[in-house]
Each structure stands twice: as structure tokens, then as C-alpha cells.
N, C-alpha and C positions, 0 to 999 in steps of 0.2 A: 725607786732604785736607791743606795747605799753607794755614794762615788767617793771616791780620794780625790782632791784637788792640790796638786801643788800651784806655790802661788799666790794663795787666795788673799795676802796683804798688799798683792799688786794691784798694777789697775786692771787688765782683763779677767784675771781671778777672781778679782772680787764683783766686778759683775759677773761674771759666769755662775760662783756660786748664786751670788743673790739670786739671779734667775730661778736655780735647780731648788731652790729653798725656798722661794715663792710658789713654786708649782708641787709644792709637797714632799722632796725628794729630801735624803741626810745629806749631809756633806762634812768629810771629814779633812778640814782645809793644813796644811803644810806648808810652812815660810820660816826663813831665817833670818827675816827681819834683817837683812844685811844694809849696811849705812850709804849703799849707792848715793840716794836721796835721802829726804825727811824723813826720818823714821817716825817721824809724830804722823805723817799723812798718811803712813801704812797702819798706823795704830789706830787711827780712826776709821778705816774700813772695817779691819777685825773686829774694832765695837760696834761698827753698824752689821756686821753677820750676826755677832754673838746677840742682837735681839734673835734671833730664831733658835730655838730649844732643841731643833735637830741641827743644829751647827756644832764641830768639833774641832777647835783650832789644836794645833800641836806644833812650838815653836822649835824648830829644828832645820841643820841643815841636811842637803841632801848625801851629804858624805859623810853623816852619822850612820851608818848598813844598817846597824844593829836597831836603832829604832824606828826606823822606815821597815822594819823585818818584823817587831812585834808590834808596832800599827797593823800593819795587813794583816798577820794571822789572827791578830784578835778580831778585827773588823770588816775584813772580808770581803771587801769592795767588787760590788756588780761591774764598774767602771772606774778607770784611772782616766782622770785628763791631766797630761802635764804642761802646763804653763810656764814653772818657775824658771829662769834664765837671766844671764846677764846681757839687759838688750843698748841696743845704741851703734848706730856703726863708729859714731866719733868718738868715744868713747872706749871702743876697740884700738885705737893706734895708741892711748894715752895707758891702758892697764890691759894687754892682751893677755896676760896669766890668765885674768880673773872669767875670761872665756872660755879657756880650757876647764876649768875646773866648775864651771858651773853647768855650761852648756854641752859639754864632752862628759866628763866623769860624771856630770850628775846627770845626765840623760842616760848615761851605761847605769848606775845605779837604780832607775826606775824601770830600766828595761827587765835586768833583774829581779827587781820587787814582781812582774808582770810574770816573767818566767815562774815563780813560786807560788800565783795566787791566782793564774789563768783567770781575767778578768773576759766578760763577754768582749769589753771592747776597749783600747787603750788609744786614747787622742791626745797629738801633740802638737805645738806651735813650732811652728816652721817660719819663715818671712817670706817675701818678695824679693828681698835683697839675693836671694839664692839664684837667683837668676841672671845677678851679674852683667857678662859683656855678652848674653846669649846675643842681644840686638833684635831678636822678637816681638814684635808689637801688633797685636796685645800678647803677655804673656801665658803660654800654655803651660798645662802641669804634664804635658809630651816634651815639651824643649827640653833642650840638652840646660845641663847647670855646671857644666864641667870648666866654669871661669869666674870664681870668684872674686869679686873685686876689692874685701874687705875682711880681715880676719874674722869678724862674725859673721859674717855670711858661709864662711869656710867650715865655723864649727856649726852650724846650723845644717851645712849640708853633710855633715860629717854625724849628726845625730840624724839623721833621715837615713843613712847609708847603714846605720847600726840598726835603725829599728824596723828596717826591711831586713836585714839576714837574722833578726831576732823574730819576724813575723816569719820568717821561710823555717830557719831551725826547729823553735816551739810552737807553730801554726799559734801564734797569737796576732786576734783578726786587730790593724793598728790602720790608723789613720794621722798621716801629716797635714795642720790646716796651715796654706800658707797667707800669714796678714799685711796688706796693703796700706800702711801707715793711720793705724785706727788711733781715734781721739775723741774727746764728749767728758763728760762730766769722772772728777775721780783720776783723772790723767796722770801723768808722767811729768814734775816739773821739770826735766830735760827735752819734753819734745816741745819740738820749733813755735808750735801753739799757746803753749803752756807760756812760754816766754815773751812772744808777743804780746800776750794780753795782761802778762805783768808788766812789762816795759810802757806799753800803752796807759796803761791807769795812771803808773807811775809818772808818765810824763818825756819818758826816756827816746833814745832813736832806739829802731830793732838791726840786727845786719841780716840780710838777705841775700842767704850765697846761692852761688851759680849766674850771678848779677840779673836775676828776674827770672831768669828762662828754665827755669826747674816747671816741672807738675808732677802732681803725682792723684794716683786712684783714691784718696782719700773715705775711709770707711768709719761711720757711725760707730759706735761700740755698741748703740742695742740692735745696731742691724746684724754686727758679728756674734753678740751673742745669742741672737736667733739662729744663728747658720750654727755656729758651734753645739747648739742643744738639738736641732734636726739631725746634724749630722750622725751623736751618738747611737739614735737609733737606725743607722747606715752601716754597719761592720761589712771592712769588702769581703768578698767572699771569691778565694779563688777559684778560674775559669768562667767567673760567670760577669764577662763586662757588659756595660750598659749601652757602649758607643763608640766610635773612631775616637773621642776626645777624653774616653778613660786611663785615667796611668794606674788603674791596675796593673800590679805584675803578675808577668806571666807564670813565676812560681811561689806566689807569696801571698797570701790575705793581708794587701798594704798597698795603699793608695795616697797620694798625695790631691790636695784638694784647694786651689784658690778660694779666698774667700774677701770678696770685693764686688764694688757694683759694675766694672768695667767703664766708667768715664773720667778721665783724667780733667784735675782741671788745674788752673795754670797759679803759681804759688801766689802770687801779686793779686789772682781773684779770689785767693783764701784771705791774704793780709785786707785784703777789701772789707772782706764778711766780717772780718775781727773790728775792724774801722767800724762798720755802721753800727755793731751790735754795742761794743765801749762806747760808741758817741766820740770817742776824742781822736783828732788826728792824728797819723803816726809817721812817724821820720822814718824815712829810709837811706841807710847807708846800703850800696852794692857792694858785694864783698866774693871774689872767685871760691867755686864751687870746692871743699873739700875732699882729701885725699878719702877714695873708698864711696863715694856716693855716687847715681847715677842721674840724668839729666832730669829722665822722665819714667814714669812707669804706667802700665795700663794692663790690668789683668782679663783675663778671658771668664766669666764668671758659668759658660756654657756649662762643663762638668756638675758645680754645685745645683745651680738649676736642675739638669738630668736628676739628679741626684733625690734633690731637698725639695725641689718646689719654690723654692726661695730667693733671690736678690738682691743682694743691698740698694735700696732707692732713696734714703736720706739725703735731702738735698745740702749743702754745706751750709747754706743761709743757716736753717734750721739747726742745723747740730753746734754749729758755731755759737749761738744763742744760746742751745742749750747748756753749752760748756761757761759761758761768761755771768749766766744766770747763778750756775753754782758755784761758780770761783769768787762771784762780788757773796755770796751767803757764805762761802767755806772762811774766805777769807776779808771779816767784813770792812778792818780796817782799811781796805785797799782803796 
């Protein structure tokens, strides 16, 4: 296959491409390199893609129209997956413009790019977070999402709501995956992990909001980029559901799709697994849960299953290791 990736200097992107580059496929990766974080960390994924000869980076953003317009027609992608977004729910109350215009406009702009170059199949990230004050446990990709609790979750559900009336209008077959706070090597130094096991090396206390009683479904990254490259070959196909627990719609080839193991584990037996894997012990301050976050999450993984054949079953021990492994080698001074 021939895919566009938006993305691919992130960290799910650039595991996804590597994956699809691994197993023989092109990929024509899209990032604007935007200075959220370290742009040195985004720099060094793109040089770990650009070993592969059918890699195609193209530094731009997505409210460039005109060169997201002559990429596609030149290169004519079997597949669009779109990744790139501005993620973080805390992160949202501190720069909420930068939501709008990434995860809104720039998700209308890819839809469009889709509308012009009918791709077999277009996948996009979604979260968990979309699911708000449903109060569903575990969560289904049937629950209602009609209660945001966090302006990213709001534009998140607000690009799911375009790319269904964009699958119903241009019969373009779309798939929403939504992710269950994934982490492992290559990470986000914004997310909670990321930070603990700098703080940890470091010597530092971590703060731990929700005062302990947070969990969350916590997912591998190479368990999701398994489920994200099964999936492609899944376009829904409307009238033809698989089960009571499909949210296919009823007028539209568009599906949303959890993508998680279904077991939540409690945050205190994450900061554990970071504990034993650093070796050094770690301070905790308690600190009350954050405006826009949710206590607990636990996805239903039944759909992907039906689906894919597939699971997330990484255990946290394991992936935790895996991440500490590459952050003491990324960053060796630590």
C-alpha cells in the first residue's frame, strides 16, 4: 500500500509508520514540527523513519490546503491515517485556540484532502477522553459522548461528528480509533510517565493527582499499533454490522473503535512499575485531581476483537521497562 500519515514526528505516528515501513509498505509521513514539546525528539524520530527509502517526510502544516492538495494528487494514497493533533487534556484549559485549529480545522482539512482523492480507507484518532461524564464502565463505542468534560475532548468529538457526515455525504469508508492513554518507548514528555521517570532518575518528588485513586486502561503502543494496522484492512461497510456492540452507522461507512486491553489498573501500581524498573524510590506528593480529567477509565475492547482478532495484553510491568530501557539510552546522561 501507498499511506499518508499525518503525524509521523509524533509518537503514535511514528510508530505507526515504522510499523507500515517494516512490513514493506511507502509512507508519506506530514508534521509541522510544532514546538508543543522538544522538537529535537520529533527530529529524531524522522531520522529514525528516513532510514527507510520508501519514507517521505513533508514538513508542513495542516492549514497549508494547497500542499496537502499537491501531495495527494501527486502521490495518491491507498490510505490516509490521521494522527496529527493537539493532545493533552491539561494542556487544553492553558492554550485552547491551539485545539481548534489543529484538531477542528485540521481535521476538516484532511477530510477534504479524503473528499478529493477517495482513499480505500481513512483512520483517525479519537480518545477515551470523548466519553466524558457518560459514567459507563467499561466504556462502549454505543455510549452516548454527549458530555464533554474537557475542551479536547469536545474537539475530538467534534472531528468524529465531521468525519461521519463526511463518510455519509462522499461514501468515504472512515474509521475513528479511540486510545486509552498509550505510552512505551518514543513517548510524549508531557504524559504523566514520561515525567515520572524523569523526576525519578532525577531524584525529584512526582505529584500525583486525584490523591492516588485515578486508573486508567493503560495501552502499549506496539499493542495499538497492531490494532491500528489490522484495522486498515477493516473499512466499515455500510448495512453490514458485525454485532449488538458495532457503532456502525446506520447511514454512513464510519465506525468508531476502542482501542485498549479492557483492564484498568490503579495509578499508584503504574508509579510502582516505574519504581522497580528506575530502581530508585520515588516521593510522592498527593495533589487533587485536575479541571477536565476523569477518575477512571476501562474500555470495552469486545468491537476490536469482533473486528481484528486482536487485544491489547501487554502487561504494564513490561512496557514500563520497555519505556525506561529507551529513555536511560535516548537520554544517557540521566
Amino acid at each position: 500500500m501507498h499511506v499518508l500519515i499525518t503525524g509521523t514526528a509524533g509518537f503514535i505516528g511514528f510508530h505507526v509508520a515504522a510499523r507500515l515501513l517494516g512490513d514493506g509498505h511507502s509512507v508519506d509521513g506530514v508534521d509541522g514540527m510544532t514546538p508543543y514539546y522538544d522538537t529535537s525528539l520529533k527530529e529524531a524520530r524522522h531520522a529514525v523513519l528516513q532510514r527507510f527509502a520508501a519514507f517521505q517526510p513533508h514538513i508542513l502544516m495542516l492549514d497549508d490546503m494547497a500542499r496537502l492538495e499537491d501531495l495527494a494528487a501527486r502521490r495518491q494514497p491507498d490510505v490516509i491515517i490521521h494522527l496529527a493533533a493537539q493532545a493533552g487534556v491539561r494542556h487544553s484549559l492553558e492554550q485552547p485556540r491551539a485545539y481548534l485549529e489543529s484538531n477542528l480545522a485540521g481535521t476538516f482539512n484532511i477530510l477534504e484532502l479524503a473528499r478529493q482523492v477517495a482513499p480505500r480507507h481513512l483512520l483517525l484518532a479519537s480518545t477515551s477522553s470523548i466519553y466524558g461524564a457518560s459514567g459507563a464502565v467499561p466504556s462502549r463505542e454505543t455510549d452516548r459522548t454527549d458530555h464533554p468534560l474537557s475542551l479536547y475532548a469536545a474537539t475530538k468529538k467534534g472531528a468524529e461528528d465531521m468525519a461521519h457526515s463526511y463518510a455519509h455525504l462522499w461514501r468515504i469508508p472512515i474509521t475513528a480509533f479511540r486510545f486509552f492513554t498509550v505510552y512505551g518507548p518514543w513517548g510524549r514528555p508531557d504524559m504523566a510517565y514520561f515525567k515520572f521517570v524523569r523526576a525519578a532518575l532525577a531524584g525529584q518528588a512526582i505529584e500525583v493527582f486525584g490523591h492516588g485513586r485515578m486508573q486508567r486502561d493503560f495501552t502499549y503502543v506496539d499493542d495499538l499499533v497492531e490494532a491500528v494496522v489490522r484495522l486498515i484492512g477493516c473499512p466499515p461497510v455500510q448495512g453490514a454490522p458485525i454485532g449488538t456492540m458495532d457503532s456502525l452507522s446506520p447511514v454512513a461507512p464510519y465506525r468508531a473503535v476502542n482501542i485498549a486491553g479492557g483492564q484498568s489498573v490503579p495509578l499508584l501500581d503504574y508509579i510502582d512499575a516505574i519504581e522497580r524498573s528506575v530502581g530508585v524510590a520515588i516521593t510522592r506528593t498527593m495533589v487533587p485531581m485536575q479541571k477536565g480529567d476523569v477518575e477512571a477509565t476501562t474500555a470495552s475492547p469486545a468491537l476490536l476483537k469482533a473486528l481484528t482478532g486482536f487485544v491489547p495484553t501487554t502487561p504494564v510491568s513490561r512496557g514500563v521497562q520497555a519505556f525506561v530501557d529507551w529513555y536511560r539510552g535516548f537520554y544517557p546522561a540521566t
